[in-house]
N, C-alpha and C positions, 0 to 999 in steps of 0.2 A: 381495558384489555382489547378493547375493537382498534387502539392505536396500533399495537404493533402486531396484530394481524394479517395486514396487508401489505407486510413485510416475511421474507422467508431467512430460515439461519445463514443461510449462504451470502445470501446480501448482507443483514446485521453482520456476520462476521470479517467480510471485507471490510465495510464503514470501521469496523473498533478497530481493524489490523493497521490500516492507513493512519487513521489520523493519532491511533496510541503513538506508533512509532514520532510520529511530529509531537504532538505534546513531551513527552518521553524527552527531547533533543530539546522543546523549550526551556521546560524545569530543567533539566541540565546546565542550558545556558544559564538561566537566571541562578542559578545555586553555587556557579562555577566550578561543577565536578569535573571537568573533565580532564584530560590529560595535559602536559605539559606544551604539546602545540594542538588548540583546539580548532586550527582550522584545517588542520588534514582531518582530525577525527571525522568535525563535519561534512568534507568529502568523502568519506570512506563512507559513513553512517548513509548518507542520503543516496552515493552512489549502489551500496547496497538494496538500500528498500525500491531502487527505482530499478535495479535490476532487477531483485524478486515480483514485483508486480507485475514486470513487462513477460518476464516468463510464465509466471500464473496468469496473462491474460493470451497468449499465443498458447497454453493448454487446454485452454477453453475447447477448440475444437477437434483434438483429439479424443477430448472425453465425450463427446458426441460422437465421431464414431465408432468407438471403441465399445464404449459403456451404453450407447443412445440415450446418455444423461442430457434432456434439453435446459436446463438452469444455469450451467454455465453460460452459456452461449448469450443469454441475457442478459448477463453479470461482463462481460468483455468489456463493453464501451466502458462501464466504471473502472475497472483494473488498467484498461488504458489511459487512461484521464488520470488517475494517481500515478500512474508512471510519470505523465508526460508533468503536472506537480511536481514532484521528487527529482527527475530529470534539468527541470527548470531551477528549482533551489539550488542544486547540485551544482549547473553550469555558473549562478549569480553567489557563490562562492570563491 
């Protein structure tokens, strides 16, 4: 239990949001679920998630001053770093 203690839900639940979604798109590929042209899907997929993080990491400081929540604020550098991830897969599609 002293493992994931020194860890907070906010952080744990960024790590499992990022990398599900990749896993998620792996098994897909390896399983060949996907639609009838899977290289837009995986543009659309990855341009999505690399949207969504880039926005949940530019909200980071409004909810500091809004809310005086300081844990996002901490949590930034990671949410931009899985954009910039998901951004790059996105582009080498």
């Amino acid at each position: 239990m002293k493992l994931f203690s020194r860890y907070t839900p906010l952080q744990i639940s960024i790590h499992l949001y990022a990398w599900s979604a990749l896993i998620w798109i792996a098994i897909e590929l390896l399983t060949s679920s996907f639609s009838i042209n899977p290289i837009q899907e995986l543009e659309q997929r990855t341009g999505r998630h690399a949207i969504t993080l880039l926005v949940l990491s530019l909200l980071c400081t409004p909810l500091n001053i809004i809310f005086k929540w300081k844990e996002p604020l901490k949590r930034r550098r990671t949410l931009g770093l899985y954009a910039f991830m998901y951004v790059f897969i996105h582009v080498l599609i």
